[in-house]
C-alpha positions as CSV (number, residue, x, y, z in Angstrom):
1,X,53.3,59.1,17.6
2,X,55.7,56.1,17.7
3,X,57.7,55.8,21.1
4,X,61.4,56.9,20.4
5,X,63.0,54.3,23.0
6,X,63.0,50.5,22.7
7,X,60.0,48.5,25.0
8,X,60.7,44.7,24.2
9,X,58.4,42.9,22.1
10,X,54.8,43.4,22.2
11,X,52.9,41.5,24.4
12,X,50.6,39.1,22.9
13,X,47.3,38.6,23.9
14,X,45.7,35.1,24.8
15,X,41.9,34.4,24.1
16,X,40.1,33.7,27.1
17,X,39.1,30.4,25.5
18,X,42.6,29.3,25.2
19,X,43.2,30.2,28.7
20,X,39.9,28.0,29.8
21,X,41.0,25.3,27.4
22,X,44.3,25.3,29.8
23,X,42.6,25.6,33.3
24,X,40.6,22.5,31.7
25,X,43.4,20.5,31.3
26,X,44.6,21.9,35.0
27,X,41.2,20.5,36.3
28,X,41.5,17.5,34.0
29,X,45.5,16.7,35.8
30,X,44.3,17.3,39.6
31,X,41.5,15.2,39.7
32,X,38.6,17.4,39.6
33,X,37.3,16.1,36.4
34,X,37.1,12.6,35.8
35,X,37.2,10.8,32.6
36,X,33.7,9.6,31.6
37,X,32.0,11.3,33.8
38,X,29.7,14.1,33.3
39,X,30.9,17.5,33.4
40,X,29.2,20.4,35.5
41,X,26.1,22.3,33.8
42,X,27.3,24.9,31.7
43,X,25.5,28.1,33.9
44,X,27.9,26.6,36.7
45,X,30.9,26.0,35.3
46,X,30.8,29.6,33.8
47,X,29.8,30.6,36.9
48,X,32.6,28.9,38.8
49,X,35.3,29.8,36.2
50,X,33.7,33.6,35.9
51,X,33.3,33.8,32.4
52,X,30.5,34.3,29.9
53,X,28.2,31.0,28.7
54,X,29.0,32.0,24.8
55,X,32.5,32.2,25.8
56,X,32.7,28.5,27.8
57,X,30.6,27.5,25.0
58,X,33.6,28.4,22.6
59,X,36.1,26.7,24.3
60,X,34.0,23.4,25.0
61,X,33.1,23.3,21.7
62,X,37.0,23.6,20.9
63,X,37.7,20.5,23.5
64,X,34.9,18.1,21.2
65,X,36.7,18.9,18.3
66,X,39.9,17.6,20.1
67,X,37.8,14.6,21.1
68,X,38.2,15.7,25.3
69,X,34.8,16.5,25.5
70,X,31.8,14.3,24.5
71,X,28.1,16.4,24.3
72,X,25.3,13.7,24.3
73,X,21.9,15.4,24.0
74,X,19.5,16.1,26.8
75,X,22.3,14.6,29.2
76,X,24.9,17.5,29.0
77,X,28.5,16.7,28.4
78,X,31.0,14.0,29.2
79,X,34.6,13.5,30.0
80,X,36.4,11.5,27.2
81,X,36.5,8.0,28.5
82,X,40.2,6.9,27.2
83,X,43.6,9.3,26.0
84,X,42.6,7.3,22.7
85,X,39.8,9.3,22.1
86,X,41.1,11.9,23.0
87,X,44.4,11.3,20.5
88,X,43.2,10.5,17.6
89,X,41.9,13.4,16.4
90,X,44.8,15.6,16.0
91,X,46.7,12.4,14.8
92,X,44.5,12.1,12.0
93,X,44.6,15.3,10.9
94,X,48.3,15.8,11.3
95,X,48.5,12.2,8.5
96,X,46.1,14.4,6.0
97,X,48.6,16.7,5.5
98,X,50.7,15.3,2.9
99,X,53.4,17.2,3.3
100,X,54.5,16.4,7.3
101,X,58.0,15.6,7.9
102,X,59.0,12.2,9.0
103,X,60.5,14.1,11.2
104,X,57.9,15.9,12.7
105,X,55.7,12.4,13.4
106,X,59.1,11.1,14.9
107,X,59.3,14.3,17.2
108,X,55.6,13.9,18.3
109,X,55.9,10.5,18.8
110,X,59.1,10.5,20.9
111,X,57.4,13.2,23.1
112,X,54.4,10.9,24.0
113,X,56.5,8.0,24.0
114,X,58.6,9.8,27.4
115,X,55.4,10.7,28.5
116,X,53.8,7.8,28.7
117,X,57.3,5.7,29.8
118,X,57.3,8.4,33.1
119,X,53.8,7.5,33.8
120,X,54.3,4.0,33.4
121,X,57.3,4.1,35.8
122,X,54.9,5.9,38.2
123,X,51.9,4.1,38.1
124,X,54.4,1.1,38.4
125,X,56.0,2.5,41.6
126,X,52.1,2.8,43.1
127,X,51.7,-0.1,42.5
128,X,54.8,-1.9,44.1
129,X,54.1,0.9,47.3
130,X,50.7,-0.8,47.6
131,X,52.0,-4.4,47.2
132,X,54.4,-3.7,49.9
133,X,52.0,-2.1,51.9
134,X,49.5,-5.1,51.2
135,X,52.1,-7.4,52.2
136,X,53.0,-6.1,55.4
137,X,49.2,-6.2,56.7
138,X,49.3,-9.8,56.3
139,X,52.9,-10.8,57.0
140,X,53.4,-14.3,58.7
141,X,54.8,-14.2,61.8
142,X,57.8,-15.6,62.8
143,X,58.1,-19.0,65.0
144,X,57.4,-17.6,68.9
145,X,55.5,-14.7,67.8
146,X,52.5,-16.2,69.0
147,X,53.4,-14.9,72.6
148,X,52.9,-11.5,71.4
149,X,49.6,-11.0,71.8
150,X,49.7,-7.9,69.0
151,X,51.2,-10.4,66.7
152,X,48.9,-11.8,64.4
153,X,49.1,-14.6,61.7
154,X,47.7,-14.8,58.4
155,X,45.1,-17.2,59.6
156,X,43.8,-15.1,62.3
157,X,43.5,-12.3,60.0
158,X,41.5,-13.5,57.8
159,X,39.3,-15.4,60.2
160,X,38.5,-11.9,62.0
161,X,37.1,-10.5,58.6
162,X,35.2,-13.5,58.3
């Protein structure tokens, strides 16, 4: 008997695969999985991630398709090395289909294009943060610093690691 009052949409259901494909790409953004490295043996990873092996098997199998994953026999399986490999996939089949908007390309390509711009400007930032940092460990002294015996010069410095 249908219910005579309003509930909201139904709830849909997500595939346990989908949802490991996700905590993969969670693992993949903290660090925990490296790219080109070799991933976990399948009994442990479905034992960490408290799932059934046909089930990991599912979703890994999903992740080579989409180029993430790389299985190399009688070694077990791999990180991607590069976002290249990783990207072309889905690019390629998104061209076979004749009919894709210009539009649609130009939507997926601003997206990665902001993506890859805010990553740029952070890696960028690192990088100028380490400089700085680099910099100030081997500062020159001013004239008279030398009476400060904590004071140090550049040739000193490098003398002691010698």
């Amino acid at each position: 008997m249908p219910l005579s009052f309003d509930i909201g949409p139904r709830i849909n259901r997500v595939a346990i695969s989908d949802e490991l494909i996700a905590r993969f790409k969670e693992l993949i953004e903290k660090g925990v999985f490296v790219p080109g490295h070799r991933l976990p043996p399948e009994r442990d990873l479905a034992e960490a991630l408290a799932v059934s092996r046909p089930t990991l098997r599912q979703s890994m199998r999903a992740l080579q398709i989409m180029g993430v994953i790389k299985a190399r026999q009688g070694s077990g399986s791999y990180l991607a090395d590069s976002a290249g490999e990783i990207m072309r996939v889905p690019v390629e089949f998104a061209l076979a289909f004749k009919n894709v908007a210009r539009t649609d390309l130009f939507e997926t390509r601003r997206t990665l294009e902001v993506k890859l711009a805010s990553l740029a400007a952070t890696t960028w930032k690192q990088c100028v943060h380490r400089y700085a940092r680099w910099r100030g460990q081997w500062a020159i002294q001013k004239p008279g610093a030398e009476a400060n015996p904590s004071s140090t010069t550049v040739s000193s410095k490098r003398h002691a690691m010698a």
